[in-house]
N, C-alpha and C positions, 0 to 999 in steps of 0.2 A: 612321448605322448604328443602327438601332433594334432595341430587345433588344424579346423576344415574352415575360416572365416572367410576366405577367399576363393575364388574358383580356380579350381584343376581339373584336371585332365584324371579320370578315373574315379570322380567324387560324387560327379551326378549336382544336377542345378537347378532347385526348386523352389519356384514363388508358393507364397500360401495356396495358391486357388489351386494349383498343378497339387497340392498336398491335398486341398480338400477332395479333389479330382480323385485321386489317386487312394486315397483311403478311406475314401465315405465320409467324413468329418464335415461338420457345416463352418464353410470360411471361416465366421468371425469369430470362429474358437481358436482357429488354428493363427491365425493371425495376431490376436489378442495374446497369445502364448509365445510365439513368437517376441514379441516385444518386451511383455512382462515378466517372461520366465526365464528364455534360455539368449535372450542378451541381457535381460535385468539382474534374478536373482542368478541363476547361474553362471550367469557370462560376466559377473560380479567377482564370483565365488574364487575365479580362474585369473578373472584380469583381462578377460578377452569379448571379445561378443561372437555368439554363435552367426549370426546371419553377415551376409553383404552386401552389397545394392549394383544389381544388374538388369540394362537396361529402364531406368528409374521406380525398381520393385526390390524389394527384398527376397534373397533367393537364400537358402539353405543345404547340406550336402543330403546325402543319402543316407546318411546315419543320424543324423537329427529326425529327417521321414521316419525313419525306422521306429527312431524312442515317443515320437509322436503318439502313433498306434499306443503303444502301450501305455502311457501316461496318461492319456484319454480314456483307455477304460479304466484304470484305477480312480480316476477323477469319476468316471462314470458311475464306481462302484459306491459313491462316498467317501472315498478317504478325501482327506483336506490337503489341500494343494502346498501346505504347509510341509505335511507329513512326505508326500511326493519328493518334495526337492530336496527335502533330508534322506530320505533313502537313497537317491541321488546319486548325493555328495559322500556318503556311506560306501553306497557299493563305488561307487568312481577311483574311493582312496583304497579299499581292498581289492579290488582287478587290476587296477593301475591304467582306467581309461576314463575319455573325459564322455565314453558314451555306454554307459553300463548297460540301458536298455537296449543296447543292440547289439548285445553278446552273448554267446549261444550259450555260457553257463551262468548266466543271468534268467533267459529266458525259460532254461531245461529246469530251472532252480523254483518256477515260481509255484507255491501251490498255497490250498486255501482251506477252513474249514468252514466256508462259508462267508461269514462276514470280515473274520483276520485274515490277511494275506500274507503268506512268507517268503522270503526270497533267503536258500542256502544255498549256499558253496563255498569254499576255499576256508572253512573251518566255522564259519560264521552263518547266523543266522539273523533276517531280520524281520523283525514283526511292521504291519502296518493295519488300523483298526477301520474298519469302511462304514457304510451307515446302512446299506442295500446290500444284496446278496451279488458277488463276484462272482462271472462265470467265467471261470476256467476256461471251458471248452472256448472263448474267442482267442484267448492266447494261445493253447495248442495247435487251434486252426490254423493261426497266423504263423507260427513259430515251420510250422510245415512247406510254407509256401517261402522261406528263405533257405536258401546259401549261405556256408559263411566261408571266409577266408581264412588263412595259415596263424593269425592272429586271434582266431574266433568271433570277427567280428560280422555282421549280416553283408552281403556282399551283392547277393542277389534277389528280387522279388517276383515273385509270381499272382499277381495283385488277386487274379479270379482263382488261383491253383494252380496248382502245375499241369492239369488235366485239361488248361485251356493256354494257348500257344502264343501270351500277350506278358512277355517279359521288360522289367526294369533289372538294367542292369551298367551302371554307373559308369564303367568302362566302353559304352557302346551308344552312340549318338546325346553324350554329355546325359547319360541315364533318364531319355526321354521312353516314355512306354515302345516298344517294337514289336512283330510279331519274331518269335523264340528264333527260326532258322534263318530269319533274312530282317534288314537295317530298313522296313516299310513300318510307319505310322499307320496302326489303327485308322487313325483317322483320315486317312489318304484311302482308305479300304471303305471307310463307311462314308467318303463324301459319294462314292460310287452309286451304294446304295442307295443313298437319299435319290442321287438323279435317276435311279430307276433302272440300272445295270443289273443284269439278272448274275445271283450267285456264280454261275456258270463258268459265265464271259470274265467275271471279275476276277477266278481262280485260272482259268485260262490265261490271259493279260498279265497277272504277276506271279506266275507259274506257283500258284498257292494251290492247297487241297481243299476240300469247299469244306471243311472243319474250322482249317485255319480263318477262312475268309468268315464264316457263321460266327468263331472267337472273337476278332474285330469288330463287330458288329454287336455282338452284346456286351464286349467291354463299355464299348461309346453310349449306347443304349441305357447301362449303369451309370455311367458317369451321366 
């Protein structure tokens, strides 16, 4: 079980706001969480702390992103942030990883009758009680737009879908957003537009299809 507190090569390296960016989340949740949760209680729980400080920011791997998403919507759902870190540490010591929510039979496992949420697999099952209705359908959504790796663990992201060509993928520009077939930044794509490069020219110049260039373009537009 190897801890990500450090930067590597294949991990991917994310400050809060690249997380808020990147998930829809507003900063001072994900930041706040960041401190109090997975270097506090969880990076407690271990002995370690999830984050590390690059370029005078705190940055995180690809697989904390990952467990982000989904512990934001269980938070979102009402469960008690109590309850969260316990299921945690629960499913962490039955998979045998220190990133449960970012494990494809973690994620294929979750279901709800509404207000209890369950997560089974590997013979277990666990309840979590929320206060608001859980939708389901955000995890499915998201659960689709990941890869996982030989370990099952999430590997690669497709932030808008797979149906749009703006991939995160940890092993490729230190897991900065890119467009899917070539190592170009979105946002190399959309400073074009701003200045007023017609789609055309812009698909032209970095031998993109004006799909892929329109993808860039409304990623950054969401963010």
């Amino acid at each position: 079980m190897v801890f990500e507190n450090k930067p590597q090569l294949g991990l991917g390296i994310y400050t809060p706001s690249e997380i808020a960016q990147i998930l829809r989340l507003p900063y001072y949740k994900v930041n706040r969480w960041i401190d109090k949760y997975w270097d506090g209680e969880l990076g407690h729980e271990f002995e370690r702390r999830y984050s590390w400080t690059t370029e005078n920011s705190k940055a995180v791997s690809f697989h904390t992103l990952v467990e982000f998403y989904v512990m934001m919507q269980l938070a979102d759902a009402g469960v008690k942030t109590r309850k969260v870190l316990e299921a945690h540490k629960e499913l962490s010591q039955i998979f045998n990883t220190k990133f449960p929510f970012a494990l494809k039979e973690v994620l294929d496992g979750i279901n709800t009758d509404g207000k209890r949420i369950f997560f089974s697999g590997n013979g277990a099952t666990i309840n979590l009680d929320g206060t608001k209705q859980f939708n389901l359908e955000f995890i499915r959504v998201f659960f689709k737009k990941l890869d996982f790796d030989a370990n099952h663990l999430a590997s690669k992201l497709w932030p808008l879908g797979r149906e749009k060509s703006i991939l995160i993928d940890p092993s490729r520009k230190f897991g900065h957003p890119v467009m899917e077939m070539k190592n170009i930044y979105p946002e190399t794509i959309f400073g074009h537009f701003k200045a007023g490069d017609p789609i055309e020219y812009i698909s032209f110049v970095y031998e993109l299809t004006e799909k892929e260039v329109r993808d860039a373009i409304d990623y950054m537009k969401a963010a």
